[in-house]
GUSEKE-724419 format. One line per field, with one value per residue (C-alpha): residue number from 1; x, y negated, z. Coordinates in Angstrom, 1 decimal, padded with zeros to 4 digits. Layout:
N
n: [NUM, ...]
c1: [X, ...]
c2: [Y, ...]
c3: [Z, ...]
end
This chain:
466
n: [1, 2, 3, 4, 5, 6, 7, 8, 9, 10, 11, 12, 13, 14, 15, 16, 17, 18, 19, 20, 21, 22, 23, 24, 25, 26, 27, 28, 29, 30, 31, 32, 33, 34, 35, 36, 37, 38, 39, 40, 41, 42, 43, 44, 45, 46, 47, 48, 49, 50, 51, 52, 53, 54, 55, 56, 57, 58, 59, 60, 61, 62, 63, 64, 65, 66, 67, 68, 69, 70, 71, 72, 73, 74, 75, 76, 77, 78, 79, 80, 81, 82, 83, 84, 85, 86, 87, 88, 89, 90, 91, 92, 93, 94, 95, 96, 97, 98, 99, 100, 101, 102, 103, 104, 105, 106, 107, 108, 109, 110, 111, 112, 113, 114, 115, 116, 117, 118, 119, 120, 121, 122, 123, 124, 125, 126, 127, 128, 129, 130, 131, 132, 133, 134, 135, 136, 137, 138, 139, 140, 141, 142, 143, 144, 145, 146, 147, 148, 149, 150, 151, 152, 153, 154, 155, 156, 157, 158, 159, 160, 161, 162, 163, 164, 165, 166, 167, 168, 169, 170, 171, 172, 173, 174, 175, 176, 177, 178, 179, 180, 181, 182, 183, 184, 185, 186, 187, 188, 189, 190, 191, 192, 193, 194, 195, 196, 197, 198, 199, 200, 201, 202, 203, 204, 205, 206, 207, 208, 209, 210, 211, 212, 213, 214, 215, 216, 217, 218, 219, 220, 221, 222, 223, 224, 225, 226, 227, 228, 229, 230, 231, 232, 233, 234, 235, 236, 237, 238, 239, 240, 241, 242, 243, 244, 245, 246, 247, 248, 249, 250, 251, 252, 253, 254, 255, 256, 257, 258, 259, 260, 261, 262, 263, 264, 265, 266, 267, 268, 269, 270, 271, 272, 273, 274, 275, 276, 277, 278, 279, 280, 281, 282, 283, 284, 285, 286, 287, 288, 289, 290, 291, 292, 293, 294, 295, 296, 297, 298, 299, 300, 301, 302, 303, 304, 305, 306, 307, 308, 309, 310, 311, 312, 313, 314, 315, 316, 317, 318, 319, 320, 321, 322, 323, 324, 325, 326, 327, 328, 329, 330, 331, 332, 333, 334, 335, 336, 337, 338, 339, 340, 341, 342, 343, 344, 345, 346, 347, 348, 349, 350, 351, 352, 353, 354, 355, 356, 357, 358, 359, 360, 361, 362, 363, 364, 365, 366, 367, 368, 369, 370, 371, 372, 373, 374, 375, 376, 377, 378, 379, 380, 381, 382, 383, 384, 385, 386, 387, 388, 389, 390, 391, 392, 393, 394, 395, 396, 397, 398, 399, 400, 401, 402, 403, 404, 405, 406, 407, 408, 409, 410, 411, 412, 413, 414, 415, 416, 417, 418, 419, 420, 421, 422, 423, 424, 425, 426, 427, 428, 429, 430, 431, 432, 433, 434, 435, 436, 437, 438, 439, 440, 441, 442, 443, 444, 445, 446, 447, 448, 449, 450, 451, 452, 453, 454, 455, 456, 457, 458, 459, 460, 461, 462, 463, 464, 465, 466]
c1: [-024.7, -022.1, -018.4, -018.5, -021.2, -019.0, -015.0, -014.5, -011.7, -008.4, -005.9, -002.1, 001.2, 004.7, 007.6, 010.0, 012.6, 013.5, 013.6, 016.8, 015.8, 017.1, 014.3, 012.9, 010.6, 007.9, 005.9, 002.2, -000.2, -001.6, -005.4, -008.3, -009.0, -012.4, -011.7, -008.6, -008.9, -008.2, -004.7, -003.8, -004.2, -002.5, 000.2, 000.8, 000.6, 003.2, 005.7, 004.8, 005.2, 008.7, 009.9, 009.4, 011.5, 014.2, 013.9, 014.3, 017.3, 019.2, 018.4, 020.9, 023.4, 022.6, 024.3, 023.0, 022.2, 019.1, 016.9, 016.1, 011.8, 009.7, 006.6, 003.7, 002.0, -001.8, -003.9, -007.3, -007.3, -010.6, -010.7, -012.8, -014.4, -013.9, -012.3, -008.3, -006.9, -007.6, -005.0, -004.2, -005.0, -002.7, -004.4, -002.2, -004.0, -003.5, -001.9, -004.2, -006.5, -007.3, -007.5, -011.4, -011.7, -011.6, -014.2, -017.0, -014.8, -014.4, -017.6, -018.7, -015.8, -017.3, -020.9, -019.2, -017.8, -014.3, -011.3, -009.9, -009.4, -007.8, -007.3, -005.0, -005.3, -002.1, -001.9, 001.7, 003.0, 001.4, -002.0, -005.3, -004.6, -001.2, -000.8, -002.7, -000.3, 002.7, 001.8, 005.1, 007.1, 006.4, 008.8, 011.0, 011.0, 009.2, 010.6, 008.9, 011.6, 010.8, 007.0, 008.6, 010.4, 007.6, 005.7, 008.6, 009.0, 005.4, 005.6, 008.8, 008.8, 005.3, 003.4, 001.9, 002.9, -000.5, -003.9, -005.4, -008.8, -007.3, -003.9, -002.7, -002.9, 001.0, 001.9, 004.6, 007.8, 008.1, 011.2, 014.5, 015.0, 011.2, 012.1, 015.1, 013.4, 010.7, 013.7, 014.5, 011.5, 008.3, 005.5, 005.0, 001.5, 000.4, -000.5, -000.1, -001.9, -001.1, -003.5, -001.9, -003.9, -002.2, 000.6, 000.1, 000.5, 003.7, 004.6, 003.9, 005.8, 009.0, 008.8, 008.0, 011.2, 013.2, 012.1, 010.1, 010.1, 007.4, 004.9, 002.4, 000.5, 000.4, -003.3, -002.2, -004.9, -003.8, -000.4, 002.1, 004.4, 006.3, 007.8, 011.3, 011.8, 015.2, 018.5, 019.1, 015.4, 015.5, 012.4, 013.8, 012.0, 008.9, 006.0, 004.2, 000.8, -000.6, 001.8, 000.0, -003.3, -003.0, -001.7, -004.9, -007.3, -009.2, -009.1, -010.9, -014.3, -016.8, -018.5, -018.5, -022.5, -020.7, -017.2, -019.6, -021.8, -018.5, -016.7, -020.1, -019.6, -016.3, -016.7, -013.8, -016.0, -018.9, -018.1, -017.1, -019.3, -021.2, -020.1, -016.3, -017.0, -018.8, -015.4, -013.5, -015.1, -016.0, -012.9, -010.4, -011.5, -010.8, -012.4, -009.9, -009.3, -011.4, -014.5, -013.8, -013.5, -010.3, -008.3, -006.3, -003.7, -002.5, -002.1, 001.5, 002.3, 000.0, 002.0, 005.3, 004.9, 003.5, 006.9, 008.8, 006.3, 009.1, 011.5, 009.8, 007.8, 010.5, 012.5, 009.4, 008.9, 012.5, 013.3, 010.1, 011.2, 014.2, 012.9, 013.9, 010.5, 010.1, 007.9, 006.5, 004.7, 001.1, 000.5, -003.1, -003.3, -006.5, -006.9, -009.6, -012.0, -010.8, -011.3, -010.2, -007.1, -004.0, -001.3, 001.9, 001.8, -001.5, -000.4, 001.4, -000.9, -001.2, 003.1, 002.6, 000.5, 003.1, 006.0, 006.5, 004.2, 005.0, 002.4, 001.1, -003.2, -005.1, -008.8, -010.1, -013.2, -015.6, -016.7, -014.0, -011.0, -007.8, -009.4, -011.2, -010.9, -013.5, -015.6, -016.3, -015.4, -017.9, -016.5, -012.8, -014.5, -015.5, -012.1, -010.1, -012.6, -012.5, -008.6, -008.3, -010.7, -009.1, -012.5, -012.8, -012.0, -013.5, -017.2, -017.7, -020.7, -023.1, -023.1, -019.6, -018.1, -014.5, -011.8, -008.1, -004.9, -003.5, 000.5, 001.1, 002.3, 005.4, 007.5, 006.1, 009.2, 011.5, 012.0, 012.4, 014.9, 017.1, 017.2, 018.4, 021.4, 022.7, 025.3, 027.4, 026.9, 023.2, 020.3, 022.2, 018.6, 018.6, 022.0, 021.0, 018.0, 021.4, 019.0, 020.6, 019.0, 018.7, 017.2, 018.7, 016.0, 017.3, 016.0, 013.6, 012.5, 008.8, 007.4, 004.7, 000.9, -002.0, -004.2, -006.8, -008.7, -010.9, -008.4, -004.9, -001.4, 002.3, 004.4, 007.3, 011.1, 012.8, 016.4, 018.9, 017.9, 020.3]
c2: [000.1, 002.8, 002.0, 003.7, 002.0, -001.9, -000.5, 002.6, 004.8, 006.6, 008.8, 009.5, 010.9, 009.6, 010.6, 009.2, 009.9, 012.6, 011.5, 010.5, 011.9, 015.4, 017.9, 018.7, 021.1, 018.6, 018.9, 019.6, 018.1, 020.9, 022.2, 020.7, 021.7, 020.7, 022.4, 020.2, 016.7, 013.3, 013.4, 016.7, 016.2, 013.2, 014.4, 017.3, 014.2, 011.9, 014.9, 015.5, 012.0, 012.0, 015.0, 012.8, 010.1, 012.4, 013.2, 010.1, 009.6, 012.5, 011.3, 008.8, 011.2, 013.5, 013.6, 011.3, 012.5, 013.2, 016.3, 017.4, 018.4, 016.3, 013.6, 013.2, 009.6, 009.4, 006.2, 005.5, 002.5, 000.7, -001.9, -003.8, -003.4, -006.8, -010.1, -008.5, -012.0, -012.0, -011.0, -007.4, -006.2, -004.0, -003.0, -001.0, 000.7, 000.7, 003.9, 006.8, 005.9, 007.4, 004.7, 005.5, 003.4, 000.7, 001.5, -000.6, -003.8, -003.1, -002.9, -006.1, -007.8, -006.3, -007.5, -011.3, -013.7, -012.4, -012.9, -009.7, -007.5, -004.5, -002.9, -000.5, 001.4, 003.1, 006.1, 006.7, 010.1, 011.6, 009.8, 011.2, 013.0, 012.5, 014.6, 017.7, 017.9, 017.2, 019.6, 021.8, 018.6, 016.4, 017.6, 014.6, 011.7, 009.1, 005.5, 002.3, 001.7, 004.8, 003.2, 000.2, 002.2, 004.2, 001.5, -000.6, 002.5, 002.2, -001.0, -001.2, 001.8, 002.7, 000.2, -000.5, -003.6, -004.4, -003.6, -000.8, 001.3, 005.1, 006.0, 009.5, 011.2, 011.0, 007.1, 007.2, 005.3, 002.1, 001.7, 000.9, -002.9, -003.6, -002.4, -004.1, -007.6, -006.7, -006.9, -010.8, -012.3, -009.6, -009.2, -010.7, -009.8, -009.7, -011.9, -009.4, -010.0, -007.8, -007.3, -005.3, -004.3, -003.5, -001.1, -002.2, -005.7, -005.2, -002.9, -005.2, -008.0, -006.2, -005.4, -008.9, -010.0, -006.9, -008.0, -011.5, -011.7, -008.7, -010.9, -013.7, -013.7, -011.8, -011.8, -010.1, -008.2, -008.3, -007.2, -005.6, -008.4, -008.1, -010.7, -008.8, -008.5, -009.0, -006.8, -005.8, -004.9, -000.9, 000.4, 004.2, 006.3, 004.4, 005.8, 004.2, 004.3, 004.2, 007.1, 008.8, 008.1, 009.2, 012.3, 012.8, 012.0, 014.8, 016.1, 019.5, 019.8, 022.5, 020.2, 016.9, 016.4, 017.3, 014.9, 012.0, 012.6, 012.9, 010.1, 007.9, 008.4, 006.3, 002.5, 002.4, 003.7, 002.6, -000.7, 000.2, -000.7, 002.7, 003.0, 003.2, 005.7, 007.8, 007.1, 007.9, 011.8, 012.3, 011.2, 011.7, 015.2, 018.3, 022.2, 024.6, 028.0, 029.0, 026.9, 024.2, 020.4, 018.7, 015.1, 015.1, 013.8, 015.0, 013.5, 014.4, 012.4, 009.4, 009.0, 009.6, 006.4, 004.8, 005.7, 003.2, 000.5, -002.2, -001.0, -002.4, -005.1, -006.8, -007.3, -008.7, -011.1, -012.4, -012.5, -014.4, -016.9, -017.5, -018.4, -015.5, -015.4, -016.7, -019.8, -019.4, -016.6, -018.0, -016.2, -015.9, -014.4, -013.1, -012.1, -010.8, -013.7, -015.3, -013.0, -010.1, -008.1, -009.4, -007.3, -007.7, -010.1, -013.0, -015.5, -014.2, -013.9, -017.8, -017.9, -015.0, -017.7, -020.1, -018.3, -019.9, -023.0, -023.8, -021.9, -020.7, -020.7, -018.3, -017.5, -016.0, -013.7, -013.9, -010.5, -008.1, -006.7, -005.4, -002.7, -005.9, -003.5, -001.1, -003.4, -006.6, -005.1, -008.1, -010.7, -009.6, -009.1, -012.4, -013.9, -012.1, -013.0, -016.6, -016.6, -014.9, -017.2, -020.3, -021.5, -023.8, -021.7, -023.8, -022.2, -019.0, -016.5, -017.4, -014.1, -015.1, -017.3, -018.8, -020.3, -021.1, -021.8, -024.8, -025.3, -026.3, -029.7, -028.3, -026.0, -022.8, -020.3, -022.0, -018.8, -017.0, -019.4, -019.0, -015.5, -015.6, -018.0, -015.5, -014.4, -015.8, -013.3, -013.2, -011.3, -008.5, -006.8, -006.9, -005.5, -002.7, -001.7, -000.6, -001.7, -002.4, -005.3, -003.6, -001.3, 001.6, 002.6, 005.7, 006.8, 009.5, 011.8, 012.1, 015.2, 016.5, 017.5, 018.1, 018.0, 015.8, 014.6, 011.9, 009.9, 008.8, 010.7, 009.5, 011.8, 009.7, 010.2, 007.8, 007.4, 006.4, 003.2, 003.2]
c3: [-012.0, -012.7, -012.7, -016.2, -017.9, -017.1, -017.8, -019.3, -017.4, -018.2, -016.4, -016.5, -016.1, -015.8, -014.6, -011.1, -009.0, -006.6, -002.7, -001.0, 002.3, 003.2, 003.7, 006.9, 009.2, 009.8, 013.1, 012.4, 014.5, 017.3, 016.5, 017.6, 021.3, 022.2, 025.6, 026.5, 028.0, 026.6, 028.6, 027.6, 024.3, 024.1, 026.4, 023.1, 020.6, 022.2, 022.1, 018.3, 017.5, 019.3, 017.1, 014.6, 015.7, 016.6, 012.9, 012.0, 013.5, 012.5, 009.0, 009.6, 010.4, 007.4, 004.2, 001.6, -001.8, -003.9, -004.5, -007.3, -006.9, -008.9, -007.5, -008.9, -008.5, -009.3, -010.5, -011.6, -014.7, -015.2, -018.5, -020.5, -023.5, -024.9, -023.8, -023.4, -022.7, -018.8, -015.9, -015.2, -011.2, -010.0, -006.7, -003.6, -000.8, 003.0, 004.8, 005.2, 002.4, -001.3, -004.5, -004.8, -001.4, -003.9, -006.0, -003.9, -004.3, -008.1, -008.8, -006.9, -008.8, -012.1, -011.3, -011.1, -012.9, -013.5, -015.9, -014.9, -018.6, -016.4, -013.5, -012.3, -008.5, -007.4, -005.0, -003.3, -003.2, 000.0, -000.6, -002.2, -005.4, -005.4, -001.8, -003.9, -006.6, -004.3, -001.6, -000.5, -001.5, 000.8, 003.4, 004.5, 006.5, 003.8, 003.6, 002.5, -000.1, -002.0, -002.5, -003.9, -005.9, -007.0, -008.2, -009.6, -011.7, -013.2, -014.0, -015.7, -017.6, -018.6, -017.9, -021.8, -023.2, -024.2, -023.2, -025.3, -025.1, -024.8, -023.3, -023.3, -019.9, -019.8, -020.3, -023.1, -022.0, -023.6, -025.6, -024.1, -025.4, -023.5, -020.0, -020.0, -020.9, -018.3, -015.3, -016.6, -018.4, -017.2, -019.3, -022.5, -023.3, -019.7, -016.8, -013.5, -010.3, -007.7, -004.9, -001.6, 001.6, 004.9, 003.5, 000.3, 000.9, 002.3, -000.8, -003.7, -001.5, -001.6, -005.2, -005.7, -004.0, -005.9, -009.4, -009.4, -013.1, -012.9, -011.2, -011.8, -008.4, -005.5, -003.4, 000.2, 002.5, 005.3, 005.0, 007.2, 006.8, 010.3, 012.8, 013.7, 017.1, 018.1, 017.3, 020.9, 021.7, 021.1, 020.2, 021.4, 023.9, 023.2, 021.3, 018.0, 019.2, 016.0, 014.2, 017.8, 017.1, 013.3, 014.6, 016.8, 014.4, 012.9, 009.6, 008.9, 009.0, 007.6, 005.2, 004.4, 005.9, 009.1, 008.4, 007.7, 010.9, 012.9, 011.2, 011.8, 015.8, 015.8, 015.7, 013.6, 010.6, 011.6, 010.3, 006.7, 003.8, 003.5, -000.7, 001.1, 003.8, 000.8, -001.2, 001.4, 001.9, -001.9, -003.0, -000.1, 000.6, -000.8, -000.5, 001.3, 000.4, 003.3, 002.8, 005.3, 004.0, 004.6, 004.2, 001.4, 003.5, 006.6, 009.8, 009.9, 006.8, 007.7, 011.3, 009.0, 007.4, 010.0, 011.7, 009.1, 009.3, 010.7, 008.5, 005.5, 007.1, 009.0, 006.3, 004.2, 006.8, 007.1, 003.5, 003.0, 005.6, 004.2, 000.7, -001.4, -002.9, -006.3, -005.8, -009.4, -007.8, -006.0, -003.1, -001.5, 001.7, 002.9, 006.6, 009.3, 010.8, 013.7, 017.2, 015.3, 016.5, 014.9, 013.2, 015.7, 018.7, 018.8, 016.6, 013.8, 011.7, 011.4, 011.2, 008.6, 006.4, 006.4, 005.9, 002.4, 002.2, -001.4, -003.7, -001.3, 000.2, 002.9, 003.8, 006.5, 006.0, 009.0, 010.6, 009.0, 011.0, 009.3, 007.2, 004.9, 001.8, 003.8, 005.7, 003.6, -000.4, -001.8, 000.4, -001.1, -004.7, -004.6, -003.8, -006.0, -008.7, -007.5, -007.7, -010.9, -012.5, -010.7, -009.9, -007.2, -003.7, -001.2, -002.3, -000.5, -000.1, 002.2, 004.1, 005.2, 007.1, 005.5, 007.8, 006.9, 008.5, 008.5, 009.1, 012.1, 012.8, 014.6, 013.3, 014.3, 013.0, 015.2, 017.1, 013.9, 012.8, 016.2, 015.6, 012.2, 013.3, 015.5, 013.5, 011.1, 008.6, 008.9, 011.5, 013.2, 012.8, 009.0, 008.5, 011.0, 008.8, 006.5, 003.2, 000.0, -001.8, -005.2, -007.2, -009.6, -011.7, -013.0, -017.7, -017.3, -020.0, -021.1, -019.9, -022.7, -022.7, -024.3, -021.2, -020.4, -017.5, -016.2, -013.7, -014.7, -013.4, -013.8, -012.9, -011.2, -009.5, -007.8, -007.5, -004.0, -002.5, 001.0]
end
């Protein structure tokens, strides 16, 4: 059945903040050489990937202040008909991947027994649709904080109060006396359940820990939630292997009959659900100007954020640890089955679990890897509409098989806790990342139209975080 004939959709526009980052003369990946050998190729890569580091770090050294282009953020919003007292989902995608991805999960949650009256799915600035209307903008060194931002900005300011049939393509903002409730007592009219994969996860975390009052639940896929490694390991001359490999993979094809048949030779695709791999090129892919098919976005951008990935997920992890998380907020983390690759070093993903035991529950979904959004979208339907519902968790479909972590009978963060005791001022590595711990959300003015379309845009500027 149709997405359309169970939620009907909108589309819309807002407005955010300008980037703090200076701009820069990204590297672009080197064209496709079918001639040149594995080596070579990644010989060319590693030195790409190190021009972006370099970039990086002269960031730091470069004057802070704001710029003045506008962003545009894209989502899609799917809601129901009738029945407008269940939770709002507020779903953020993993790096490299467009909001359609997930439609195949939505419509298994749809097809179940749900108390889910709306759903929103966000797209961050160099993603999808967004990357189209921001191309020529997007020419800085992205941070993690500026995705918090991003979406902090949504909700707060034009996220409706209510849930409503028809919005206008740009969301009106909601008057000043609402937003500033919002920061202290959240939503009045709304129960919001955020659901995060990979990059996402670790998103929706940090706004959690920004503004709690926002949030009733958080369900985490996966997340890039990170175990710090310690202040005086350096990280310099050494290449991100996967900011490499996103730079290697390939993104032009001359159709999308040939981009499938090519994807389909990878392993890595060849164990998505088939509805996301047909998301993925449908939705993800756009016609060039010379007939060829191509990602919507780039290599360079994907390995760009790739590039801050400890940045934001170390300080997840340690803030986390140290309780800073709201424990009104119920957390349900949902992770790859057990012989899966882990994110970070074996183990974590079991000291991730536990890194606030109060409020706190975890599955593990048999046969998926990381990407759980693209590989097993019933299995996740089926637990977000089990959680929502607050049906009994311990059932599970019988195509899976579902495992959680227990805590350990030791403490397992002792490490972790060692490490933070280092100083007496607090971790060495967290006042390195130089992160303030608040947010300036900055009035923005309406911007007009009388246009319409079938998906959602906000257009959205964000103001200094550093």
């Amino acid at each position: 059945m149709a997405l359309a004939r169970m939620a009907s959709f909108n589309a819309y526009r807002a407005r955010c903040v300008p980037r703090i980052g200076p701009a820069f003369d990204l590297p672009q990946p080197p064209p496709f050489d079918a001639s040149a050998t594995k080596a070579e190729r990644r010989k060319v890569l590693v030195e790409v990937e190190a021009r972006l580091r370099e970039l990086r770090e002269a960031e730091k050294r470069a004057k802070k202040g704001q710029r003045t282009d506008l962003l545009w953020i894209c989502l899609n919003r799917y809601v129901r008909r009738r029945d407008r007292e269940g939770v709002t989902l507020f779903l953020a995608h993993a790096n490299g991947f467009n909001k359609e991805t997930w439609e195949p999960m939505i419509r298994s949650l749809l097809a179940r027994k749900h108390n889910v009256s709306e759903i929103w799915v966000w797209e961050a600035v160099q993603h999808g649709d967004s990357a189209i209307l921001n191309e020529g903008k997007l020419n800085s060194m992205f941070h993690w904080h500026e995705a918090v931002r991003d979406l902090l900005h949504f909700l707060v300011h034009y996220l409706p109060s209510e849930i409503v049939d028809e919005l206008p393509v740009h969301v009106p903002r909601i008057p000043c006396r609402q937003y500033v409730a919002r920061f202290s007592h959240g939503f009045k009219s709304r129960k919001l359940v955020m659901v995060g994969h990979s990059f996402g996860g670790g998103v929706t975390t940090l706004a959690a820990l920004y503004h709690p009052a926002l949030f009733s639940s958080l369900i985490l896929v996966d997340p890039v939630i990170l175990y710090p490694k310690p202040p005086y390991a350096t990280r310099d001359g050494n290449s991100n292997t996967l900011a490499v490999d996103a730079l290697g993979r390939r993104w032009i094809w001359r159709s999308r009959d040939e981009a499938r048949s090519q994807l389909l030779l990878s392993p890595f695709f060849q164990r998505w659900h088939p509805d996301v791999l047909t998301a993925y090129i449908e939705h993800g892919m756009y016609e060039t100007a010379d007939g060829n098919v191509a990602l919507k976005m780039s290599p360079v951008h994907e390995t760009v954020l790739f590039s801050d990935t400890w940045t934001g997920g170390e300080e997840a992890w340690v803030r986390m640890h140290r309780g800073e998380l709201d424990e009104r907020i119920e957390i349900r983390w949902i992770f790859p089955g057990r012989g899966e690759r882990e994110l970070g070093a074996p183990g974590q993903t079991q000291l991730r679990a536990w890194l606030r035991k109060a409020n706190s529950s975890n599955v593990l979904i048999d046969g998926s890897g990381h990407l759980i959004t693209h590989e097993k979208p019933d299995a996740l339907a089926e637990e977000i509409a089990m959680f929502c519902s607050q049906q009994d968790r311990a059932s599970s479909s019988s195509e899976l098989t579902v495992e959680e972590f227990k805590p350990s009978p030791d403490d397992p963060l002792a490490e972790l806790k060692q490490l933070l005791n280092m100083t007496s001022s607090g971790p060495a590595m967290v006042k390195s990342m130089r992160m303030k711990r608040t947010l300036q959300i900055r009035k923005q003015r309406m911007m007009s139209s009388t246009s319409v379309c079938f998906r959602n845009y906000y257009r959205n500027s964000t103001t200094s975080g550093y």
